[in-house]
N, C-alpha and C positions, 0 to 999 in steps of 0.2 A: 575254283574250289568252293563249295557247300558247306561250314563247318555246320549245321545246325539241321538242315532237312532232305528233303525227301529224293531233290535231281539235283545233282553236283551242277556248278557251275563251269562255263566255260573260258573264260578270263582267261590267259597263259599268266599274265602279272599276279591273277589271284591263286594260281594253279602254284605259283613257285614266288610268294613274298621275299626271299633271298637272292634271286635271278637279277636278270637284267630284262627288261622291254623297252621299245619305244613311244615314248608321248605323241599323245596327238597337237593337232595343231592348235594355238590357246594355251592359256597359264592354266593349272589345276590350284584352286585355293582351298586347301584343309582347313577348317575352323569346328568350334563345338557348335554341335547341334541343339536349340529347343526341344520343350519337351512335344512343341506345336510340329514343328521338323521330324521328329520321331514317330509321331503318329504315320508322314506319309511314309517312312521309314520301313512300317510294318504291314504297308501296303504293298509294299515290293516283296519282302519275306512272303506275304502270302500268295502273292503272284507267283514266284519259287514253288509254293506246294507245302512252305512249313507250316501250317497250321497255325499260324500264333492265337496263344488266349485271349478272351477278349477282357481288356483291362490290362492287359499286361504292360503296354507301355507305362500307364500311371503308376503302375508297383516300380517298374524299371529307372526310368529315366533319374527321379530322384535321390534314390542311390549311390550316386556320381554325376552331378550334372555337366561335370565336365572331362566325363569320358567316353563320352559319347558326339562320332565324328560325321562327318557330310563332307565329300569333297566337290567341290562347282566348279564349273565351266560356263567362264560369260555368267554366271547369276544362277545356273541351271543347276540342281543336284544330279549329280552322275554315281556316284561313289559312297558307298556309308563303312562304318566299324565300330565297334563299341570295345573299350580299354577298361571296366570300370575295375576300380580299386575298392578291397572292402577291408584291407587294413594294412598297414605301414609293408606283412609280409608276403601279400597275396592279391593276385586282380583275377579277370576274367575276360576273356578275347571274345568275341561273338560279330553276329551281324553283319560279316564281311560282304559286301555284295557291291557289282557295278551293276548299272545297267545295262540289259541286253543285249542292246545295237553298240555299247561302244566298248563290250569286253575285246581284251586284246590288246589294246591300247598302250598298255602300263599304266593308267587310272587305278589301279588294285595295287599295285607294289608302292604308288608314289603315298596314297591312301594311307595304306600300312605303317609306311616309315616313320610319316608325322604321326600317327596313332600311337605307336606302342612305347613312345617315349614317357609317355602318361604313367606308363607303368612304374617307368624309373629301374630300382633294382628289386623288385617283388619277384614273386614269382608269378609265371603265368599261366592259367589254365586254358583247354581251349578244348571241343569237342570237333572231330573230322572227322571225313566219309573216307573211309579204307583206303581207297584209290589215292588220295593223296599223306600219307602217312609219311612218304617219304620224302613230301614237299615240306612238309613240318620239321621233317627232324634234318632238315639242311637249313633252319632256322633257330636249332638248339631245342626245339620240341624230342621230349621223349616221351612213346609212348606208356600209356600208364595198367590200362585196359581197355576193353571193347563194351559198349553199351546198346540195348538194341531195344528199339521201340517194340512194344508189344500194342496187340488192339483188337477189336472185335466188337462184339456182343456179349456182355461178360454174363455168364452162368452163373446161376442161382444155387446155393449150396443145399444138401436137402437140410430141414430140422434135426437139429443131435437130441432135443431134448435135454440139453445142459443148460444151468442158469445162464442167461446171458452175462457178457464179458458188462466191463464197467464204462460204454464209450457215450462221450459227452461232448456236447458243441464245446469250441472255444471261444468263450464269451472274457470280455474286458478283465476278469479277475483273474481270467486265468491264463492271459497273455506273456506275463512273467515268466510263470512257470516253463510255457511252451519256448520261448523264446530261451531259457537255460538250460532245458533238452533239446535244443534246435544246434544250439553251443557246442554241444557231443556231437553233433554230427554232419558241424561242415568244418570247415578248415579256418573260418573269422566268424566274430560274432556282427550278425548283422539284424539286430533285436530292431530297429527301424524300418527297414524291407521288411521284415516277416512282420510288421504291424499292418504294412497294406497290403502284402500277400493274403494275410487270411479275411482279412476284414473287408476285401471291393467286395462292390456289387455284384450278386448272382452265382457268389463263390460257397460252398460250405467245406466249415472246418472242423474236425473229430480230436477227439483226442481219447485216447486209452487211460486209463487209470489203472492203477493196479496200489490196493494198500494204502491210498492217497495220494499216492508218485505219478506224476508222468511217464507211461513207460511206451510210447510211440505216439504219433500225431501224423494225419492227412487231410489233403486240401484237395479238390475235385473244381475245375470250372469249366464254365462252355468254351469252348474253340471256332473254328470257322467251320469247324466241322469235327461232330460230336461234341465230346467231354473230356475235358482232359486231366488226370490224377499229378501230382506231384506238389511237393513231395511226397513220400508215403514213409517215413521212420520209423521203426519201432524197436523194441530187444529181441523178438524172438517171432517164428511162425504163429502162433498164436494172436498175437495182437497187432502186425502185421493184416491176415486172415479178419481179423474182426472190425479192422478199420477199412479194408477195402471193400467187405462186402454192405457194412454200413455207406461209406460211401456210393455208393449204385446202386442203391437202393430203389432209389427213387427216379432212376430211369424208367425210360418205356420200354417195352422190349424188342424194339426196332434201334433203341440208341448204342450209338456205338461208344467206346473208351477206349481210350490209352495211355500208355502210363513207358516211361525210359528205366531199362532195366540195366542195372551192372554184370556182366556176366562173371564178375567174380561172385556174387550173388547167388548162388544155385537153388537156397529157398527161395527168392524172389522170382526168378525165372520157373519156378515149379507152382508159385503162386500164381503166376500169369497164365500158365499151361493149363494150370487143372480149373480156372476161371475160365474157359474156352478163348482165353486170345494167342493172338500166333504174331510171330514176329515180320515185322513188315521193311526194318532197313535198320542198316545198323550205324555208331559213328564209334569214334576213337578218342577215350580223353587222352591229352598228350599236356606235362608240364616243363619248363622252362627252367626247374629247379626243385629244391626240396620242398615238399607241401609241407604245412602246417600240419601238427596229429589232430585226427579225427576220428570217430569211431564209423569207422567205411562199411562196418560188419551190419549198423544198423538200415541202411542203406534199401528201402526194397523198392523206393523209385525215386530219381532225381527229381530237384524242384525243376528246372528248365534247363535247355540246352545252349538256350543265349546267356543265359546269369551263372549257370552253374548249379 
């Protein structure tokens, strides 16, 4: 199972974490992973084909530094999963992956089992590829909706001739702020993550203003290919609209982007359309329990698929 990109995995033990398999021969040792372990971590993700951003691990890892898993063989890592918790009611599942030659195994179920302990009694979120939807919710996953990567060469709007909107870097003063409109619209406050989210290297960060408020914020960076948007927040089409064409801006017009859309979203999915991107694969959030409130309506692209 693939919770995160592009080719589903084939693992049976990762296919059905609730199941039974058989171990290979050798102990499997679960322990937490460095953030040194993580980097090779997301060299397997993007052997998979998921694109990870570049930096991503450094936003990531510290987050939770210890929910984030590796399982070995003999000293070997075979097996990853990431548990992070981002408050006493709420974590995030990601990263599930064996490697190639030894899926099958039961390396993914044994993986799993010490992992999600981490979680405790939170609830947990988790992103899957359609096909296994039903391998989830034989683990207590329920589906929540469907999200579907969009991507392209993103269209240039023509001139309205309207004053421009009010969109502005997010520089140090105005981290606060972002981060208390970031509050609305995930389900924990994680004002720490979203400080290196917007701030690595080669990243830029917009924010909408309206009246002096915060009224949406987006983050664009490079990937292993193209650029990648998320998150993209904001109240309305409008400023939605003016932070994504701000952000891709400064593309070339060979560059590609993409950005994770909610399909309960239908502005956001119309904002992707009518920017000439097309949907390329889709995954499934599925929770473990009741989410924390959030305003889901502001929603017009995920910040990532492994974090949530």
């Amino acid at each position: 199972m693939n919770p995160l990109g592009d080719a589903p995995l084939t693992n049976s033990a990762v296919q059905d974490p609730a199941g039974s398999a058989t171990a290979p021969s050798g102990e499997l040792a679960v322990g937490t992973a460095s953030s040194e372990d993580w980097h090779h971590i997301a060299e397997w993700a993007a052997d998979e084909g998921w694109n990870p951003g570049g930096g991503d691990v450094d936003c990531f890892h510290p987050t939770d530094p210890d929910g984030f898993f590796i399982g070995r063989l003999d000293g070997r890592p075979v097996s990853a999963i990431s548990v992070v918790t981002y408050s006493d009611r709420y974590a995030f599942l990601g990263y599930y992956l064996v490697r190639p030659e030894l899926r099958g195994q039961g390396l993914g179920l044994a993986t799993w089992r010490a992992a999600v302990e981490h979680a405790g009694n939170r609830t947990i979120g988790l992103d899957a590829v359609p096909a296994q939807q039903a391998t989830y919710e034989r683990s207590g996953f329920t589906p929540a909706y469907e999200t579907a990567r969009y991507g392209g060469r993103p269209l240039r709007p023509a001139p309205s001739g309207d004053a421009a909107p009010e969109v502005v870097p997010v520089t140090a003063s105005r981290l606060d702020a972002v981060a208390a409109y970031d509050r609305g619209c995930f389900p924990a406050d994680r004002r720490a993550f979203l400080t290196r989210w917007l701030t690595a290297p080669g990243r830029t960060a917009l924010a909408y203003v309206r009246d002096g408020e915060i009224a949406g914020y987006g983050v664009i960076r490079p990937a292993r290919s193209g650029q990648r948007i998320g998150p993209l927040f904001a109240d309305g089409t409008e400023a939605a609209e003016a932070l994504f064409d701000a952000l891709t801006a400064g593309l070339g017009p060979q560059d590609e982007v993409s950005i994770d859309v909610p399909e309960t979203q239908k502005a956001a999915q119309e904002l992707a359309t009518a920017r000439g991107l097309t949907p390329r694969f889709r995954t499934v959030r599925m929770y473990t329990g009741p989410v924390p409130p959030y305003r889901a309506e502001r929603t017009y692209g995920v910040t990532s698929l492994e974090l949530g």
